[in-house]
Residue, then its C-alpha position, 0 to 999 in steps of 0.5 A: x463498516x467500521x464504528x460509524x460516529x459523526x465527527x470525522x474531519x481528517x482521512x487518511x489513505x494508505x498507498x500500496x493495495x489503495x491507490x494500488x493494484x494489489x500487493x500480491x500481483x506486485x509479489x507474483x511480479x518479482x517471483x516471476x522476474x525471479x524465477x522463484x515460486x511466489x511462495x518461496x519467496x515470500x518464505x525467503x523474506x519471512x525467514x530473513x526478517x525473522x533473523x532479525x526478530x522483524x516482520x517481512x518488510x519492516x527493516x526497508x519500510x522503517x529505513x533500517x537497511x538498504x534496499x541493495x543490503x537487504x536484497x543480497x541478504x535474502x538472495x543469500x537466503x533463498x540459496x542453495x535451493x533457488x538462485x535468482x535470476x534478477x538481482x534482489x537488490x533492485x526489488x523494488x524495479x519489479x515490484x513496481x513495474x507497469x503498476x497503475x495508479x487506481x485514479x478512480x479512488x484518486x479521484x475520489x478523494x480530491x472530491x472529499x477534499x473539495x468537501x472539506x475534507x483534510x486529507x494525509x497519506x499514511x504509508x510504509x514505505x521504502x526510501x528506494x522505492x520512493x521514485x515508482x511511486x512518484x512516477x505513478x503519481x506525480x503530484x501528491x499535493x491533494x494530500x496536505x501531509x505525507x507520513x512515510x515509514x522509512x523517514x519516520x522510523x515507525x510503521x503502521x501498524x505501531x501505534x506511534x505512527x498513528x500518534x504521529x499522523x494525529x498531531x500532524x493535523x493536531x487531531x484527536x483521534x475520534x476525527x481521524x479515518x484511515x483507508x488501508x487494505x490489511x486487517x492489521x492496520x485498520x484494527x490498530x486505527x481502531x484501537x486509538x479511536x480512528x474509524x477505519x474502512x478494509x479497502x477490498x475494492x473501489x466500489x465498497x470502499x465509496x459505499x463505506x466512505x458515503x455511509x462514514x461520511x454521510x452523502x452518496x458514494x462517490x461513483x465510479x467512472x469508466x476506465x480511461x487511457x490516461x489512467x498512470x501507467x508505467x512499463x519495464x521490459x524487464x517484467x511483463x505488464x501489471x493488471x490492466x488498469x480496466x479491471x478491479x482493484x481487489x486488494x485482498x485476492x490478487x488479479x481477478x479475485x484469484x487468490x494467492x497463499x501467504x500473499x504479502x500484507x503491506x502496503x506498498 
């Protein structure tokens, strides 16, 4: 738990590895499309962004390039050693393939705002990859403001877009809790004053939520089949949407080396 004070009246949810499976399965989805070791292409894409004196994803999440640009970029990258057999432009296509929405975390945060709560999304984001998330969820008018990366300029975890996210409400940051899974975004919440919860997986995540909060956690329901899903022929299928959401260990706590922190 995190600086657990009273006064918070605005939460605000990342996406990616939140309201999402891990990011490492999404990475280990592009890598195999690919035919390129995950590791390998998460080197290609660190070695890209560092040319620029960025950090992985930052030139798509803060709309400096297109996605079509920074995919032939890195498959000019990852040659001679690797040539993919996909093309890179279309990354976002695999990263997104049959992910499912985590509607029980969801769910759990339209019963915040039926308390009460005001609820934002806070998210780096790629402007290509807007259309997945809107398929995975449709309607995102639970959260009352949506702050993306790629409109904004900033990305978490520069403390600019966490300004942002406190006038949009006209919050001070001690009212302000962000839920997000990378160490990085959370200790930069903290360090303006937010509470913040490290999601790991549904069940500490309400635990956090409850004791921040105050009231019981909210409980899990069982899996259902109308949990959002959407399927490519071109990726085998994410993880089931029955199973937990560890966001930092990848499909079943099995964890992957160098997996890709973010979230998208």
């Amino acid at each position: 738990m995190r600086g657990a004070r009273p006064g918070v009246t605005v939460v605000w949810a990342d996406f990616g590895g939140v309201l999402t499976p891990p990011v490492g399965d999404a990475l280990r989805q592009v890598a195999d499309a690919a035919g390129i070791p995950v590791t390998e292409l998460l080197a290609g894409i660190r070695r890209l962004a560092a040319r620029d004196g960025t950090d992985l994803l930052e030139p798509l999440e803060r709309g400096l390039i297109s996605q079509r640009e920074w995919g032939r970029r890195l498959t000019a990258e990852l040659a001679p050693a690797y040539v993919p057999r996909v093309d890179l432009g279309d990354f976002g296509d695999y990263w997104y393939a049959g992910r499912p929405l985590n509607r029980d975390l969801h769910d759990a945060l339209v019963a915040l705002r039926g308390r009460g709560f005001r609820l934002g999304m806070l998210t780096n984001s790629v402007r290509e990859w807007e259309v997945h998330r809107a398929a995975m969820l449709p309607d995102q008018t639970v959260f009352e403001r949506v702050i993306k990366s790629h409109e904004t300029g900033q990305r978490k975890p520069d403390p600019e877009i966490y300004r942002l996210a406190e006038e949009a409400f006209g919050a001070a940051p001690p009212e302000c809790l962000l839920i997000d899974d990378t160490e990085a975004n959370c200790s930069a919440a903290e360090a303006r004053g937010w509470r913040a919860v490290r999601h790991r997986d549904n069940g500490s995540t309400l635990a956090e939520l409850g004791a921040l909060l105050g009231g019981e956690a909210v409980k899990l329901v069982p899996c259902r089949p109308d949990t959002a899903k959407y399927d490519s022929p071109q990726v085998r299928p994410g993880p089931s949407a029955c199973r937990p959401y560890l966001a930092c260990g990848g499909r079943d706590g099995i964890q992957t080396p160098g997996v890709l922190p973010g979230d998208y």
